[in-house]
PDB file with one MODEL, atoms N, CA, C and O in Angstrom:
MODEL        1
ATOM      1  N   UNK A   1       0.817  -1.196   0.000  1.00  0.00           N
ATOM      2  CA  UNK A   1       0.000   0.000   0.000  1.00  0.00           C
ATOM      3  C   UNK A   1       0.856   1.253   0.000  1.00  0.00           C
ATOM      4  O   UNK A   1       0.435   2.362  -0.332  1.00  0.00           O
ATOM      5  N   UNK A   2       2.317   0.938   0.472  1.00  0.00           N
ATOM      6  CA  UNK A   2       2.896   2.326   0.390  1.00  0.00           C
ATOM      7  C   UNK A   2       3.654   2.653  -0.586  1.00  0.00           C
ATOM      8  O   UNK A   2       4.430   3.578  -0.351  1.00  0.00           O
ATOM      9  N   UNK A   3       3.680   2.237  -1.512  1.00  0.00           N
ATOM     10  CA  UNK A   3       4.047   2.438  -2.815  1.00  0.00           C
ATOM     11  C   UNK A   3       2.748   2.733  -3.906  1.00  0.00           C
ATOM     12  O   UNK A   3       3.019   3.169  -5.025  1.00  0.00           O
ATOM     13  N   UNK A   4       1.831   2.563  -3.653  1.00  0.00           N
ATOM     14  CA  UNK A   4       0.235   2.846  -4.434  1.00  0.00           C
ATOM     15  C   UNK A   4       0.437   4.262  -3.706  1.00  0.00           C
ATOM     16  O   UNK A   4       1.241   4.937  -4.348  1.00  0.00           O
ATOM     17  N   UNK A   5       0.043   4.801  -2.771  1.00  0.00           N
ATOM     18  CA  UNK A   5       0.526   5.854  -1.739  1.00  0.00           C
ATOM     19  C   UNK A   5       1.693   7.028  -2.250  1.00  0.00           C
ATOM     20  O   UNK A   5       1.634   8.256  -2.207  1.00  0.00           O
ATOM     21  N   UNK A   6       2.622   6.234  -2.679  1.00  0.00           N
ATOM     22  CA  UNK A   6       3.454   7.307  -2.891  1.00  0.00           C
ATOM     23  C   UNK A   6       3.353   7.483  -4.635  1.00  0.00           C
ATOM     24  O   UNK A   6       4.046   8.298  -5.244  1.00  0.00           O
ATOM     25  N   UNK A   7       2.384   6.584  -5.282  1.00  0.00           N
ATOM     26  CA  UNK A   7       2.644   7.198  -6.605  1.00  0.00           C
ATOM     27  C   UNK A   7       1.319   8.092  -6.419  1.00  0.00           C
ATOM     28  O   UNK A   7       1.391   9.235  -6.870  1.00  0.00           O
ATOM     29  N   UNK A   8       0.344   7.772  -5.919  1.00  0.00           N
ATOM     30  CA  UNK A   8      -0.982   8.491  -6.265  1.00  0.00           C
ATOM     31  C   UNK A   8      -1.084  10.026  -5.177  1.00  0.00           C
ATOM     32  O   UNK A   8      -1.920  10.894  -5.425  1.00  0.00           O
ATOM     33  N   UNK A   9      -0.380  10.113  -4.327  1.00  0.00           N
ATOM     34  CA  UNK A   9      -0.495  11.364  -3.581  1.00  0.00           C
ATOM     35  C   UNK A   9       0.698  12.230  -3.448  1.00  0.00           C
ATOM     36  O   UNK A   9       0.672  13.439  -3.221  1.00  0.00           O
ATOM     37  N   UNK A  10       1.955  11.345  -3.645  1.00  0.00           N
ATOM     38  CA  UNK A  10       3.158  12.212  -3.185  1.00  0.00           C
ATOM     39  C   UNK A  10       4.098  12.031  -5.220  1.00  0.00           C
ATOM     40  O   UNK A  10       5.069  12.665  -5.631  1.00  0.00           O
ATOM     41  N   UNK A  11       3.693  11.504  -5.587  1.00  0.00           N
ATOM     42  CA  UNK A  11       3.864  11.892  -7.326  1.00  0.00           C
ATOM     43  C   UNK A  11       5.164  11.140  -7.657  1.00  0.00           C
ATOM     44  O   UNK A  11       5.905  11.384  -8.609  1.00  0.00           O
ATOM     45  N   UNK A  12       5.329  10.166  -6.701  1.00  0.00           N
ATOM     46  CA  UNK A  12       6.439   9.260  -6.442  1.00  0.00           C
ATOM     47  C   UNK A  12       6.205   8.325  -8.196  1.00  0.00           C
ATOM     48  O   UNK A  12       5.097   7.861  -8.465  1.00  0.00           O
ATOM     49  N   UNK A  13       7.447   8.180  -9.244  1.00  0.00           N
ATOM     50  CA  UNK A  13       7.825   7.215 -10.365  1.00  0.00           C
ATOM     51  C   UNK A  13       8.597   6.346 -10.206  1.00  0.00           C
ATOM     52  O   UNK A  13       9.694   6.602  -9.710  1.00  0.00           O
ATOM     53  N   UNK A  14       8.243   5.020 -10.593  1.00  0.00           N
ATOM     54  CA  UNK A  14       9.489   4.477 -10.797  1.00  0.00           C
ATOM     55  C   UNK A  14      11.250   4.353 -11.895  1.00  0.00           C
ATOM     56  O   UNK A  14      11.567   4.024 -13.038  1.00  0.00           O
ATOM     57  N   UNK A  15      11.980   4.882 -10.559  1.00  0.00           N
ATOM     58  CA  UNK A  15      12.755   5.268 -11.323  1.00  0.00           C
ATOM     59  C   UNK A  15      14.054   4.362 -11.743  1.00  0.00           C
ATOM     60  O   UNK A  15      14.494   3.769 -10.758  1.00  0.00           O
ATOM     61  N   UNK A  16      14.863   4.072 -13.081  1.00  0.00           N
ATOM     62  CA  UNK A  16      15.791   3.623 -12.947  1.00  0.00           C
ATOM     63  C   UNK A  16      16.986   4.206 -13.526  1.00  0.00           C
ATOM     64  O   UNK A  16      16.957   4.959 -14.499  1.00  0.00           O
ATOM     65  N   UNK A  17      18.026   3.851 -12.923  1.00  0.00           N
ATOM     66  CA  UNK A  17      19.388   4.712 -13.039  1.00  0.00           C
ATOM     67  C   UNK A  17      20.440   3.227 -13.501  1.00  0.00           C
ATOM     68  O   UNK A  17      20.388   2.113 -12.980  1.00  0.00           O
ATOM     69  N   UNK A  18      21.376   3.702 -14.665  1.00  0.00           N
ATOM     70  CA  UNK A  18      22.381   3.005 -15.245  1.00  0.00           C
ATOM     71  C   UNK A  18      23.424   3.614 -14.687  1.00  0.00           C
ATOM     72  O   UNK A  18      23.659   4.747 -15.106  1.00  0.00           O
ATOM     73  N   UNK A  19      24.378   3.013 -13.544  1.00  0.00           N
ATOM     74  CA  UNK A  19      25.367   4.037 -13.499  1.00  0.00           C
ATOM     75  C   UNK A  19      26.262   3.397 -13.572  1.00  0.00           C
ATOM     76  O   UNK A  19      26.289   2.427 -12.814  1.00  0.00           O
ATOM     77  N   UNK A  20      27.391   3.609 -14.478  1.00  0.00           N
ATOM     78  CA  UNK A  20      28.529   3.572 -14.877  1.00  0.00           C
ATOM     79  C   UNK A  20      29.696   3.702 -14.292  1.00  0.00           C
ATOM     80  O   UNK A  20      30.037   4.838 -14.624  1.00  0.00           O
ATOM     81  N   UNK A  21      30.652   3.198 -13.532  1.00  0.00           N
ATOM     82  CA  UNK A  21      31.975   3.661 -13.268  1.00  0.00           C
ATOM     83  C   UNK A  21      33.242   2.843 -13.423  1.00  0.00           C
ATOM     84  O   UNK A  21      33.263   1.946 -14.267  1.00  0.00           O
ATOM     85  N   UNK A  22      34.473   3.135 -12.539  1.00  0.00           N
ATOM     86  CA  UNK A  22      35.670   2.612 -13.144  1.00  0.00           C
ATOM     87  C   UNK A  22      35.840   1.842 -11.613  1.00  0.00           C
ATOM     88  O   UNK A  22      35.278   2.280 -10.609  1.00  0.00           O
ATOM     89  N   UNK A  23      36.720   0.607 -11.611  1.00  0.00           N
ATOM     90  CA  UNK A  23      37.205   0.616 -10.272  1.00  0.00           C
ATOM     91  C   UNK A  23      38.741   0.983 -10.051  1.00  0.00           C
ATOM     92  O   UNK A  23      39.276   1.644 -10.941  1.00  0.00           O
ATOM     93  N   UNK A  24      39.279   0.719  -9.261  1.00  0.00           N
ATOM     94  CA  UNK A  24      40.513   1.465  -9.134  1.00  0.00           C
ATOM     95  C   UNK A  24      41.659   0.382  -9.700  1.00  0.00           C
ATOM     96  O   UNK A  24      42.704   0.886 -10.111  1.00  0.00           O
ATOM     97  N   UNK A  25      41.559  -0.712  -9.734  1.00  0.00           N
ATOM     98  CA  UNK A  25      42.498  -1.682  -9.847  1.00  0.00           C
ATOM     99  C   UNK A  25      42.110  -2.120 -11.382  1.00  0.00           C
ATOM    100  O   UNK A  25      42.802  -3.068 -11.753  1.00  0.00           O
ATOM    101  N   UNK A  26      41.185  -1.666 -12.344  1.00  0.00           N
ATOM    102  CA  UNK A  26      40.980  -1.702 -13.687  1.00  0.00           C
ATOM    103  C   UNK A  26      40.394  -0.674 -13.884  1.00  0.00           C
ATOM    104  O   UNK A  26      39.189  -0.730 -13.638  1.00  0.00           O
ATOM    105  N   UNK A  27      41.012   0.842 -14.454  1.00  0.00           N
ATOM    106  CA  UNK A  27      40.525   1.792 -14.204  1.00  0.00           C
ATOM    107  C   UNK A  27      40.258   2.370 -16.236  1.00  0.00           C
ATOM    108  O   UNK A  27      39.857   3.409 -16.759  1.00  0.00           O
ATOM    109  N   UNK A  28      40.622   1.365 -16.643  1.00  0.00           N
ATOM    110  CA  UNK A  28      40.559   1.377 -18.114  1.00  0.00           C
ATOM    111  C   UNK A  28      38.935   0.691 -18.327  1.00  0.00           C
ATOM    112  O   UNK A  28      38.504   1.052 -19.422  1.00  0.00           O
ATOM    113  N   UNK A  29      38.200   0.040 -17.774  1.00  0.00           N
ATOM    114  CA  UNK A  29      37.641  -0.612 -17.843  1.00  0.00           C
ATOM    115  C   UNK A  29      35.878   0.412 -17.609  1.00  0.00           C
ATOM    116  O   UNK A  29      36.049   1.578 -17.253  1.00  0.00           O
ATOM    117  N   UNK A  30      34.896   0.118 -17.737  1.00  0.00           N
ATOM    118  CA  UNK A  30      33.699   0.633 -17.420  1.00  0.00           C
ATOM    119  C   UNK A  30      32.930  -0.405 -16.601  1.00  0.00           C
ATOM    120  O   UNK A  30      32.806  -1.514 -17.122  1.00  0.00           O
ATOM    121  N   UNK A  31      32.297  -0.165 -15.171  1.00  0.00           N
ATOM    122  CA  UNK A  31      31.483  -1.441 -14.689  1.00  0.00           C
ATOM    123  C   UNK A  31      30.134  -0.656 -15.064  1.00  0.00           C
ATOM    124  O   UNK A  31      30.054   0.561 -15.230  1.00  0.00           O
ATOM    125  N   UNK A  32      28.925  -1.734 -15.180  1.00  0.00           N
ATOM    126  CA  UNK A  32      27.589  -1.078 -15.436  1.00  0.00           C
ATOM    127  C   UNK A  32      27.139  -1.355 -14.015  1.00  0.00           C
ATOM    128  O   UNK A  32      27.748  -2.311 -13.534  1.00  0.00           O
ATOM    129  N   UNK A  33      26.066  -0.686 -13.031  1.00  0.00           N
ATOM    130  CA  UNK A  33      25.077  -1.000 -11.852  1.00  0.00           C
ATOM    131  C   UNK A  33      23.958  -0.581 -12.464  1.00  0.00           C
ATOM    132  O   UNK A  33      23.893   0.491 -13.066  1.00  0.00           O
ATOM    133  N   UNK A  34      22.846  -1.540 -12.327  1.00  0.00           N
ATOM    134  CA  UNK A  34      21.205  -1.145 -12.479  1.00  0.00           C
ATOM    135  C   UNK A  34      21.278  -0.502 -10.981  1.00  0.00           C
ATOM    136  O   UNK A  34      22.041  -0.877 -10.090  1.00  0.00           O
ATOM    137  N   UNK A  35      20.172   0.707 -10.886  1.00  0.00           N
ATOM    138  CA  UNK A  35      19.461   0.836  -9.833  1.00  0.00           C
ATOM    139  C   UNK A  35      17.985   1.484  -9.644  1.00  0.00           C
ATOM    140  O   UNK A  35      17.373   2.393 -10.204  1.00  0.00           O
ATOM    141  N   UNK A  36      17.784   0.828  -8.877  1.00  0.00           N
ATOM    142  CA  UNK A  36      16.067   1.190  -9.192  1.00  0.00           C
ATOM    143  C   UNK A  36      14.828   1.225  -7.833  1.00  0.00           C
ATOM    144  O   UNK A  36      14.650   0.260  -7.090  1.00  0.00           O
ATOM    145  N   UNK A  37      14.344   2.059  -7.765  1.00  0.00           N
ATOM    146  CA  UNK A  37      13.467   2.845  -6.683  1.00  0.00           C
ATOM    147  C   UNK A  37      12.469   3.640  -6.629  1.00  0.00           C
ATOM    148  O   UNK A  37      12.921   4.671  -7.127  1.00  0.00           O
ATOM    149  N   UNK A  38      11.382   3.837  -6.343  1.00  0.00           N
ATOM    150  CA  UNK A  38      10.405   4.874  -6.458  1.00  0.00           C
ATOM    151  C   UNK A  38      11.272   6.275  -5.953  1.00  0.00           C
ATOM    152  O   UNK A  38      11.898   6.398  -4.900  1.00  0.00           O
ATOM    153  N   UNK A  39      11.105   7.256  -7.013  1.00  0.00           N
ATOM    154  CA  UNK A  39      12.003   8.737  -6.966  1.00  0.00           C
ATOM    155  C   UNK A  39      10.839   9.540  -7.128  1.00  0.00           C
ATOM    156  O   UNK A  39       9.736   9.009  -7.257  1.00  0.00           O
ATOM    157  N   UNK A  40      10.975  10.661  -7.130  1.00  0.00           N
ATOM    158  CA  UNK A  40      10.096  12.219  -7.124  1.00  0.00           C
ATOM    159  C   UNK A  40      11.077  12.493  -8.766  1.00  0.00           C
ATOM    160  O   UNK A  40      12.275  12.769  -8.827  1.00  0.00           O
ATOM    161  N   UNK A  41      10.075  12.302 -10.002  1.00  0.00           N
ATOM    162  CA  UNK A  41      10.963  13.397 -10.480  1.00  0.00           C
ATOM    163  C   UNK A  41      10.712  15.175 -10.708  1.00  0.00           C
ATOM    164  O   UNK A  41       9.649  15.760 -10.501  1.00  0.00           O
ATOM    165  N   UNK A  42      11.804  15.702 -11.111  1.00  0.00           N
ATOM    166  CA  UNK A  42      12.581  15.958 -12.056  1.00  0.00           C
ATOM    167  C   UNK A  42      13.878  15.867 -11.059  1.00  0.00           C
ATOM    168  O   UNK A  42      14.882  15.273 -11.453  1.00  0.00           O
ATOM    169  N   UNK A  43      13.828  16.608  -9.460  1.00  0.00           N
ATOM    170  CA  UNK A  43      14.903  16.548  -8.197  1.00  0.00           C
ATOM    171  C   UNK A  43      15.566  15.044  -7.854  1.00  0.00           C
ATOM    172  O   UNK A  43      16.587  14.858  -7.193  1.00  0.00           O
ATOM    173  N   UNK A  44      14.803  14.120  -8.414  1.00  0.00           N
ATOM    174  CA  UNK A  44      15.302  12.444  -7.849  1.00  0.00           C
ATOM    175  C   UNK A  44      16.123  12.383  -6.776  1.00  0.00           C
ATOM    176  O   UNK A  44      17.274  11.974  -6.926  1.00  0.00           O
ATOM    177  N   UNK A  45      15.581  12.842  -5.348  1.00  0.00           N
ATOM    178  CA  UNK A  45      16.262  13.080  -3.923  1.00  0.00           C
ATOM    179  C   UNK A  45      16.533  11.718  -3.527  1.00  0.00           C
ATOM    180  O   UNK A  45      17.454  11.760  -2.712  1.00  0.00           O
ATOM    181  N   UNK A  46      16.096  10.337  -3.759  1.00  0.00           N
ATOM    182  CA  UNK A  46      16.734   9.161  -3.467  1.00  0.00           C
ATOM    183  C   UNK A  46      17.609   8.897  -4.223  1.00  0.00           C
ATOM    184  O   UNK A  46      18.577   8.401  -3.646  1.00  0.00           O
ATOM    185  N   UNK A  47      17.727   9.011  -5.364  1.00  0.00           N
ATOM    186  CA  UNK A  47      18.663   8.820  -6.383  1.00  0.00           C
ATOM    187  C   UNK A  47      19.700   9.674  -6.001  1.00  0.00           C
ATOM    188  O   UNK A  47      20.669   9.017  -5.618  1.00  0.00           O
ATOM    189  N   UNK A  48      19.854  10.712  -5.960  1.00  0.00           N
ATOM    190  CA  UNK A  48      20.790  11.879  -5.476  1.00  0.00           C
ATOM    191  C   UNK A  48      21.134  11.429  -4.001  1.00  0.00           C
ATOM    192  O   UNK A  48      21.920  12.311  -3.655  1.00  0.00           O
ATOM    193  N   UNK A  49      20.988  10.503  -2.856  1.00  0.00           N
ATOM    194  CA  UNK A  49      21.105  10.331  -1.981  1.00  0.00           C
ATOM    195  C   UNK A  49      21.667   9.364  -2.019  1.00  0.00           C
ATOM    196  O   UNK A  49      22.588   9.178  -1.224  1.00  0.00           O
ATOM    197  N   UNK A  50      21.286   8.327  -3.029  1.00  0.00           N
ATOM    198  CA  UNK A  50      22.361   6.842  -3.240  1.00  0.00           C
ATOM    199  C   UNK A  50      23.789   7.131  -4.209  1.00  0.00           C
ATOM    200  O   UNK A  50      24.659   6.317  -4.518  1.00  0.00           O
ATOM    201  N   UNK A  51      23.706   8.291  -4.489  1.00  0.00           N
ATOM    202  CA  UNK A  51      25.454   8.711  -5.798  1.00  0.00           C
ATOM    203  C   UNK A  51      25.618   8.886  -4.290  1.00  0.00           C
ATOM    204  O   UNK A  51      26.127   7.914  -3.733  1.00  0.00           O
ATOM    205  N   UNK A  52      25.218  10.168  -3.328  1.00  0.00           N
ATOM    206  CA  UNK A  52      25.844  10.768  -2.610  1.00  0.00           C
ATOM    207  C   UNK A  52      27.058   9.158  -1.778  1.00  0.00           C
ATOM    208  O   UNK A  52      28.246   8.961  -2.036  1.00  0.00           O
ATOM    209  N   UNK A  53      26.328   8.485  -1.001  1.00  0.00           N
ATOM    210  CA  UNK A  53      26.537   7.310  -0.467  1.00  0.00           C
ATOM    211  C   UNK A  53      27.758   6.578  -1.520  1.00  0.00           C
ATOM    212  O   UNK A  53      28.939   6.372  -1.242  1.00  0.00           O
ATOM    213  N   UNK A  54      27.211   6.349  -2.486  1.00  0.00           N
ATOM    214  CA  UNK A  54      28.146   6.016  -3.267  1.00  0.00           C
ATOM    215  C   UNK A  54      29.723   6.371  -3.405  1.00  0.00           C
ATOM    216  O   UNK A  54      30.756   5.717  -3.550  1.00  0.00           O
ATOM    217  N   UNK A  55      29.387   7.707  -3.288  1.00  0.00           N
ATOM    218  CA  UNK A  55      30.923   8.827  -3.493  1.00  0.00           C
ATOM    219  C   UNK A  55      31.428   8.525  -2.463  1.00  0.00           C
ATOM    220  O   UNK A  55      32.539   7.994  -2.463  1.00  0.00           O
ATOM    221  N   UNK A  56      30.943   8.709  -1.636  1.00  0.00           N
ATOM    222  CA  UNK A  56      31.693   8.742   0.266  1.00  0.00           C
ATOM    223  C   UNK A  56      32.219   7.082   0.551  1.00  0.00           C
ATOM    224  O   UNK A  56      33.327   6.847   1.033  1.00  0.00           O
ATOM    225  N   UNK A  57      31.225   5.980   0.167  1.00  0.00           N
ATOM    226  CA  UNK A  57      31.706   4.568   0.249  1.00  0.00           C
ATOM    227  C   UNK A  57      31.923   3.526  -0.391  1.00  0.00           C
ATOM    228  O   UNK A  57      32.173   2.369  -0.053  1.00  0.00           O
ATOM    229  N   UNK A  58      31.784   4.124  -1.515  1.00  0.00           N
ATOM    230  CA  UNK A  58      32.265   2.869  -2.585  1.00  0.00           C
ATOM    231  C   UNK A  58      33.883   3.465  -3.297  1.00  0.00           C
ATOM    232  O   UNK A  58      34.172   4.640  -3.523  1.00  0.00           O
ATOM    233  N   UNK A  59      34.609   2.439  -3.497  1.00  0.00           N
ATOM    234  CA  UNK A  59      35.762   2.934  -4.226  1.00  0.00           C
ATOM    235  C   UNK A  59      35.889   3.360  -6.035  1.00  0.00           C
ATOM    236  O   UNK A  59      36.769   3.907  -6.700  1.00  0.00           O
ATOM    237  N   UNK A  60      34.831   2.918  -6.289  1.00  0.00           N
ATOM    238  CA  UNK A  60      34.551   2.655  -7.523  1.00  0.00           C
ATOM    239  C   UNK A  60      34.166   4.153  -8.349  1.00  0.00           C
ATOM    240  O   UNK A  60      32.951   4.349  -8.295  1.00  0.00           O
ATOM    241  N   UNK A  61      34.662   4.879  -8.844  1.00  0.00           N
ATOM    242  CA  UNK A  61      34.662   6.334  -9.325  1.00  0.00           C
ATOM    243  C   UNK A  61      33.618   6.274 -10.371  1.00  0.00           C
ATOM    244  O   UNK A  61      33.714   5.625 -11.413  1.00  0.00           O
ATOM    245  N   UNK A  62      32.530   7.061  -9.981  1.00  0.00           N
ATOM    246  CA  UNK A  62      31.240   7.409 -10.849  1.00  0.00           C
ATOM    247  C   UNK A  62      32.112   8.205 -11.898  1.00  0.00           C
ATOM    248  O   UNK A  62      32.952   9.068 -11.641  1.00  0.00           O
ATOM    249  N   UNK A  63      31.616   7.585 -13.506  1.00  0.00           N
ATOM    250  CA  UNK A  63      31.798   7.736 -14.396  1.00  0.00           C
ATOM    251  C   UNK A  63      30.657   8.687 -15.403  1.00  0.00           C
ATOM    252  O   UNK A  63      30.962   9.568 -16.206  1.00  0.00           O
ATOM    253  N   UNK A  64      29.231   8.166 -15.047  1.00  0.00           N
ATOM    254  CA  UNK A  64      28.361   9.024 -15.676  1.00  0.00           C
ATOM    255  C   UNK A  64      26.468   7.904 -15.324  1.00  0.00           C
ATOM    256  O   UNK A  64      26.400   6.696 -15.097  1.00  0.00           O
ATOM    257  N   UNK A  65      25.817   8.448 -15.374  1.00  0.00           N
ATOM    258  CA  UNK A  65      24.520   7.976 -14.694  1.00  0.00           C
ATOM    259  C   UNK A  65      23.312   8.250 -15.694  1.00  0.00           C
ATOM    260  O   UNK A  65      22.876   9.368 -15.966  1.00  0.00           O
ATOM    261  N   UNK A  66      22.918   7.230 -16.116  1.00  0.00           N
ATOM    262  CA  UNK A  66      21.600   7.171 -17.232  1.00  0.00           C
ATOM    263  C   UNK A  66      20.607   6.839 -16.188  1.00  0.00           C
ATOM    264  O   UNK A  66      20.652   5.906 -15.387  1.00  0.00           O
ATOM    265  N   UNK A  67      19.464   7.995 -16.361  1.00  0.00           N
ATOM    266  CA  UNK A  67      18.153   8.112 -15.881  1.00  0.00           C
ATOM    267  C   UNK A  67      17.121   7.698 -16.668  1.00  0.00           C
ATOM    268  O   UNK A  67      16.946   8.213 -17.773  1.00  0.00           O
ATOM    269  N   UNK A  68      16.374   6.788 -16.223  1.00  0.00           N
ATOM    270  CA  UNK A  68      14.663   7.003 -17.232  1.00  0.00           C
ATOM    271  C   UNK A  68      13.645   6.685 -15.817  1.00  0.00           C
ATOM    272  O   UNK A  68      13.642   5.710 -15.066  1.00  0.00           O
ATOM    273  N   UNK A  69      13.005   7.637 -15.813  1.00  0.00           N
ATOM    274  CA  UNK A  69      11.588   7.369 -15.015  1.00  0.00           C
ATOM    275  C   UNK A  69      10.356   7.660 -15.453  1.00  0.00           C
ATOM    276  O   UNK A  69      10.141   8.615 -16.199  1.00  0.00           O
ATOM    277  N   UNK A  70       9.241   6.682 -14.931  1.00  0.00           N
ATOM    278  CA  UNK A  70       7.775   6.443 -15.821  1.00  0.00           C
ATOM    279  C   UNK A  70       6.841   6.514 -14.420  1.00  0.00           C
ATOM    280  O   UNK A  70       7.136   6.095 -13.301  1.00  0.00           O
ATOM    281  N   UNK A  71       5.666   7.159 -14.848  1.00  0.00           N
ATOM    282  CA  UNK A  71       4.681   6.877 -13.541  1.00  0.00           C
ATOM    283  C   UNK A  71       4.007   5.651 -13.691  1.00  0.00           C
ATOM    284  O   UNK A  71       3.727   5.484 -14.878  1.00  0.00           O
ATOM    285  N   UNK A  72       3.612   4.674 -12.933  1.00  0.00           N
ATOM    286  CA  UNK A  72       3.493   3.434 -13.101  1.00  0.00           C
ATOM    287  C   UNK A  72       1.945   3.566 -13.121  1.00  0.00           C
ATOM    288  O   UNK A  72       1.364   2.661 -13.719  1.00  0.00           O
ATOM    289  N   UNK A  73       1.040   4.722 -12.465  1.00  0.00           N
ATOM    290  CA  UNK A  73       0.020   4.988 -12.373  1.00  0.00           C
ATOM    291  C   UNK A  73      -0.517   5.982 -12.542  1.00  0.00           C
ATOM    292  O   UNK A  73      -0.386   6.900 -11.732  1.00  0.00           O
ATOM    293  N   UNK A  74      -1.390   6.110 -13.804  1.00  0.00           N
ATOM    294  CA  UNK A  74      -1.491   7.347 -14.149  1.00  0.00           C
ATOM    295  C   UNK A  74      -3.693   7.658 -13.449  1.00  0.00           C
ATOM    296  O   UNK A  74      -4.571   6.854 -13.137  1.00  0.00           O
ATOM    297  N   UNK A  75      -3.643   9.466 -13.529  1.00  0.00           N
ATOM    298  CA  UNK A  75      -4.769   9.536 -12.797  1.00  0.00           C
ATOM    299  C   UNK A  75      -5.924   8.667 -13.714  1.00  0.00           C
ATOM    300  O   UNK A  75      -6.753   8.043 -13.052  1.00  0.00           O
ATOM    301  N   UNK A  76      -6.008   8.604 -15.034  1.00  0.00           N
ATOM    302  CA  UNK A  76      -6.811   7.811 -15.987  1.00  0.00           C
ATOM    303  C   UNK A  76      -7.173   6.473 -16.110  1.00  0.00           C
ATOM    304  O   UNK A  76      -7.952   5.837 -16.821  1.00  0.00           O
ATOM    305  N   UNK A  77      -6.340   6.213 -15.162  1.00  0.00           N
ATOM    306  CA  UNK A  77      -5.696   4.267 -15.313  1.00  0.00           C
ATOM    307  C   UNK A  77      -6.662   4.056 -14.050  1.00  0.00           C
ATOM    308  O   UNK A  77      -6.950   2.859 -14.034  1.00  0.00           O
ATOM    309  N   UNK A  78      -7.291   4.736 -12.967  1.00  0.00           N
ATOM    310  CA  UNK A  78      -7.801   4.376 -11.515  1.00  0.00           C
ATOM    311  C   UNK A  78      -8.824   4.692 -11.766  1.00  0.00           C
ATOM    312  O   UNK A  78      -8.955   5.727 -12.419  1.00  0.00           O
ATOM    313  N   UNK A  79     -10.113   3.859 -11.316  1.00  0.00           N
ATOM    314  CA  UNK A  79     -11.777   3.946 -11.201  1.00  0.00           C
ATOM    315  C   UNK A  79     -12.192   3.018 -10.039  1.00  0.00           C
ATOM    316  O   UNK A  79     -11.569   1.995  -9.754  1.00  0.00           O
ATOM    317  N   UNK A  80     -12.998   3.335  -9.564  1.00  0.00           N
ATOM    318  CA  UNK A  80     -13.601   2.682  -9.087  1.00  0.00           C
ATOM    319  C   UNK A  80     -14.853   1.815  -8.934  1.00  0.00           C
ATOM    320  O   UNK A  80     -15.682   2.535  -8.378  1.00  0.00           O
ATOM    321  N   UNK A  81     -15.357   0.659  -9.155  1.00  0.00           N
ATOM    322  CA  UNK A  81     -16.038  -0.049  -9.428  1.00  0.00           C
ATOM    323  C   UNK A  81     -17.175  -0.433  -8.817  1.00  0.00           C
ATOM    324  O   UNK A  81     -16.708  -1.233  -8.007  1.00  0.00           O
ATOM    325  N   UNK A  82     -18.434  -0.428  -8.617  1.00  0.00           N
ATOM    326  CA  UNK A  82     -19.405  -1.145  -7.824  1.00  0.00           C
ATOM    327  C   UNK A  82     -19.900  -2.425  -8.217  1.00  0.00           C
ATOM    328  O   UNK A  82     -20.914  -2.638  -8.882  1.00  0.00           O
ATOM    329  N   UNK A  83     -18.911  -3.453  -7.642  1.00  0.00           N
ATOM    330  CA  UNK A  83     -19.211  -4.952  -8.410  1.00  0.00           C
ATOM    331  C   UNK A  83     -19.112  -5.885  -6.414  1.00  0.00           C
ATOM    332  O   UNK A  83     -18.409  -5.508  -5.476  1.00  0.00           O
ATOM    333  N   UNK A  84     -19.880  -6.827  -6.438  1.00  0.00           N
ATOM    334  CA  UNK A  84     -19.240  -7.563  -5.501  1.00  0.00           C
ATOM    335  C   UNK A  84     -19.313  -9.248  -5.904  1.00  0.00           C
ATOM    336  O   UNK A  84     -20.229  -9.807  -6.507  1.00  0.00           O
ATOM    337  N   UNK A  85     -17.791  -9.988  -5.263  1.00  0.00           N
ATOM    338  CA  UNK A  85     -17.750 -10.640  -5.987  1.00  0.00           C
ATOM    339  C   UNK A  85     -17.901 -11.722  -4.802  1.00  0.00           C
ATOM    340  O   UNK A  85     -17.635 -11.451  -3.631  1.00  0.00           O
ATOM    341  N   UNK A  86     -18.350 -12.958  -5.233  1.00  0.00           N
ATOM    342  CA  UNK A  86     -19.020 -13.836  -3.828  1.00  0.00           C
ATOM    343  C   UNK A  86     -17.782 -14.710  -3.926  1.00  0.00           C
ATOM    344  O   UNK A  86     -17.222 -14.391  -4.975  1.00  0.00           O
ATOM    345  N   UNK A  87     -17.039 -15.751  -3.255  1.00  0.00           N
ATOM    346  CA  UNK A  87     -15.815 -17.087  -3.469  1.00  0.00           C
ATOM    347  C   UNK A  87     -17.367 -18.402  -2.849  1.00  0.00           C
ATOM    348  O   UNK A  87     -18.309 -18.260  -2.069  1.00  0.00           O
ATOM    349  N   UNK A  88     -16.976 -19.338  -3.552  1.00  0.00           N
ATOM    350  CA  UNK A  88     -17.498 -20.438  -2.835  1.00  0.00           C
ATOM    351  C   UNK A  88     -16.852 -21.174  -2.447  1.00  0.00           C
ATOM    352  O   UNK A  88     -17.311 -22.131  -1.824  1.00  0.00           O
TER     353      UNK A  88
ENDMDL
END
């Protein structure tokens, strides 16, 4: 429920980030990380909070970060129904 919650009142997308970097001991090299989370866009303050984390504790030097985020629920897509349904 708190993810229905955060897309329909607080404008929360699901977001995913490609981020790219080098590690230090193959620094010629590019590693790929998926990452992925319900974000606010256009500010993406979780996303911007996991590079931050990143920078400070991973050794691995951010190289560059591909964004795409989609609302998973749009206001058109939700109705509500008067049906009831019986189980036997």
């Amino acid at each position: 429920m708190a993810n229905l919650e955060q897309q329909l009142i607080k404008n929360y997308r699901l977001t995913t980030a490609e981020i790219l970097y080098r590690l230090p001991d193959h620094p010629e090299l590019l590693q790929s990380f998926i990452w992925q989370e319900y974000d606010i866009s256009p500010k993406f303050p979780v996303l911007k909070g996991f590079l931050d984390f990143w920078t400070r504790e991973i050794d691995g030097k951010l190289h560059s970060v591909y964004v795409a985020s989609k609302e998973i629920i749009s206001p058109g897509e939700i109705g509500f129904y008067n049906a009831e349904f019986v189980l036997h």
